[in-house]
C-alpha angles and dihedrals in degrees: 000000000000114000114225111262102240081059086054099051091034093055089037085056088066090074086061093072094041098041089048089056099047093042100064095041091045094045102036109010095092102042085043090057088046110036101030120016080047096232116146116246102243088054102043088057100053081045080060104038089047084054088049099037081062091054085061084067097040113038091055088046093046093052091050095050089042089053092043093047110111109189134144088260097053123254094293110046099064098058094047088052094039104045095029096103097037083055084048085060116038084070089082096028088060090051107046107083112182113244093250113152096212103098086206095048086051097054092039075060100048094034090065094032087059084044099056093036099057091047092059085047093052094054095060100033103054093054097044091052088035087066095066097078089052097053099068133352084205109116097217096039084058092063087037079064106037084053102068098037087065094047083063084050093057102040093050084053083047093056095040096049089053111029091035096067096038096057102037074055101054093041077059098055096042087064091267118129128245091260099045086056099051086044081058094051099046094048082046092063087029087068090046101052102055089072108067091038091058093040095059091041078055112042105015107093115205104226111243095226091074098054106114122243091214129033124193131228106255095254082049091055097049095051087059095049086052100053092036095102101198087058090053090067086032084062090045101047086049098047089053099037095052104036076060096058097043090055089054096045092036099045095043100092093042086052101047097046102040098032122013090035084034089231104321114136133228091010125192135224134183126232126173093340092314136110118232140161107266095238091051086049086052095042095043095051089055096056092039093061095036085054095054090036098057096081087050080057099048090048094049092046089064091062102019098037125227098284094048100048093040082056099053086047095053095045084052087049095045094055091054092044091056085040085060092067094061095054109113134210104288107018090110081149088058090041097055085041093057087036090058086042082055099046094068087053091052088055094068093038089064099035113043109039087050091051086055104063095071089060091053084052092055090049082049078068111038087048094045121015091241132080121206097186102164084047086058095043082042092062098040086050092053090041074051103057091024088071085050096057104044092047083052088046101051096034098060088044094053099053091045092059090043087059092249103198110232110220122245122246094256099030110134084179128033104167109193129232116256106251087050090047086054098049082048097057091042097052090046096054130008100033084064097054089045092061099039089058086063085046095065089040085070093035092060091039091046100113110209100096118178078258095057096041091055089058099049091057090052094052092040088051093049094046093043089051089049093056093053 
């Protein structure tokens, strides 16, 4: 069944609002805690793991109550409508941090602020992703989907990377703090993002054949994610994938200050005529060239299939992730070339793990007569967040036992010592393609072929029919 193509725009819209708001906490989150807000590394990054260690209690919650949910409008579309404008305003909660001198008083702070934050978040995320699945049953029109909704992701990083630098830097300029800045440009794509998640609420309608005739109690449900063996290597293949990207995006900043700019702060770079920050150039070439390179990724996957497409991605984004750690001081040209190599990699990385959960939801099925979508998109949002979190987590650890140099207030250059500029460059670069070499592993030992999938439908078709 082919989806017209306005639904298609209008749900992939919804990644607009959810990418905007990771990506600013994944790229800038961590160098703002340090370098800004004043909180030792070490600390900030238990502040962060104890936000995430409480999403392993609510995603999963939220799905369950999202599946078991039984309105006019359907189990999705409530919670859009209901918890669009609170989402809208948690960006600027997540980025205000009060001027308290106490280091533990300000990570109790930004520990509850991330933890509200990421509830509100929840509640919007897992039924937007849960309506993939009841969209279309098709395997290719749910990459088609899941395709552009990644084109909005990546827009939407394409828009924070460079928008978000330029402006903290103007307000600064204008007499207005860091923080103040950051808190500006977060109620900026707050504001934005309240419109496409209230539009779908509003105009994407869930289709009632889908709905399941039996949903499970939540412990029930996760018994069954857990047994369902195509969504173990799913998991996997997430965790890894994703840790990967987080340490890139994480790590970015760190890396082209201390390392590509040599400790000047606050570098420039031209592109195309235009001055960036350098880690905006570098940011900003990678998700040029994902975002041209998603439709190459949805027409290999017809031939090829997701796992071994997403393979053949990841090995292209490993090689450029070893090639980082041989940039020098200086080679901003080298750098941009590997970044735009990277970004095609990238492409399949966004695209293809998420096109396959719909699939582990149909074996659900098939295994077991009931279907928990939203507990499914509830997990893969906490693994989500979870690899955030721990590339966040050791990260920050990492740099404070390396004896990391905070910068001062005032500070225009901050070179790092050697043995902290070396953890940054390998945690830009190799520790990536280490753990995206585990995540092909799972991809090629991830079961659900197009083959398979076919048959699945067949059988599910046949036993549906049956019931009725």
């Amino acid at each position: 069944m082919s989806l017209p193509l306005h639904t298609k725009v209008l749900y992939g819209t919804g990644d607009w609002s959810i990418s905007s708001f990771n990506t600013l906490r994944q790229i800038f989150f961590a160098i703002v805690l340090t370098d800004v807000v004043g909180l030792e590394p070490r600390l900030a990054s238990f502040a962060v793991l104890a936000g995430v260690l409480w999403d392993a209690l609510n995603d999963p919650l939220v799905g369950s109550i999202s599946d078991r949910t039984r309105t006019s409008m359907g189990r999705r579309r409530p919670f859009l409508i209901l918890f669009a404008v609170p989402f809208g305003l948690m960006y600027a909660v997540l980025w205000w941090a009060p001027p308290w001198e106490s280091q533990w008083a300000l990570a109790l702070y930004v520990t509850g602020a991330y933890m509200v934050s990421d509830l509100i978040q929840s509640l919007v995320s897992i039924p937007f992703y849960a309506m993939t699945p009841e969209l279309t049953p098709d395997y290719d029109e749910r990459t088609s989907i899941t395709s552009w909704r990644m084109f909005f992701n990546q827009l939407a990083s394409l828009a924070v990377a460079v928008v978000a630098p330029g402006l903290v830097e103007a307000m600064q300029g204008a007499g207005f703090t860091a923080q103040q800045g950051y808190v500006a440009v977060a109620a900026l794509f707050g504001v934005l993002a309240v419109f496409p998640i209230l539009a779908i609420g509003i105009f994407v309608h869930e289709d009632a054949h889908s709905e399941p005739l039996i949903t499970p109690p939540l412990l029930q449900s996760l018994r069954a994610a857990w047994a369902n063996v195509p969504f173990r290597y799913l998991t996997a293949l997430n965790m890894l994938n994703w840790i990967s990207f987080d340490l890139v995006g994480l790590m970015m900043p760190f890396f082209v200050t201390y390392q590509l700019a040599g400790g000047e702060l606050g570098a420039k770079t031209g592109l195309l005529g235009f001055p960036l920050a350098m880690a905006s150039a570098m940011l900003g070439v990678i998700i040029v060239s994902s975002l041209a390179a998603i439709p190459l990724w949805v027409w290999l996957s017809r031939p090829l299939g997701k796992r071994l497409s997403y393979a053949l991605g990841a090995g292209i984004w490993a090689l450029m992730q070893l090639a980082m750690f041989t940039i020098g001081p200086g080679e901003v040209g080298y750098a941009l070339s590997l970044s735009a190599v990277a970004g095609v990699g990238i492409a399949a990385a966004h695209v293809l793990p998420d096109a396959m959960i719909p699939d582990v939801v149909d074996w659900e099925e098939w295994k077991t007569g009931a279907r928990s979508e939203a507990v499914y998109y509830g997990t893969k949002n906490l693994v989500r967040k979870l690899s955030g979190a721990v590339s966040v987590f050791v990260a920050l650890q990492v740099l404070g036992w390396v004896g990391y140099v905070q910068p001062a207030a005032d500070a225009v250059s901050s070179p790092q010592p050697a043995l902290p500029l070396l953890a940054i460059r390998l945690l830009t670069g190799p520790a990536g393609a280490v753990l995206l070499v585990g995540a092909i592993v799972a991809a090629l030992l991830f079961p659900l072929t197009r083959a398979k999938h076919r048959e699945l439908q067949v059988a599910l078709k046949y036993r549906r029919e049956a019931s009725r």
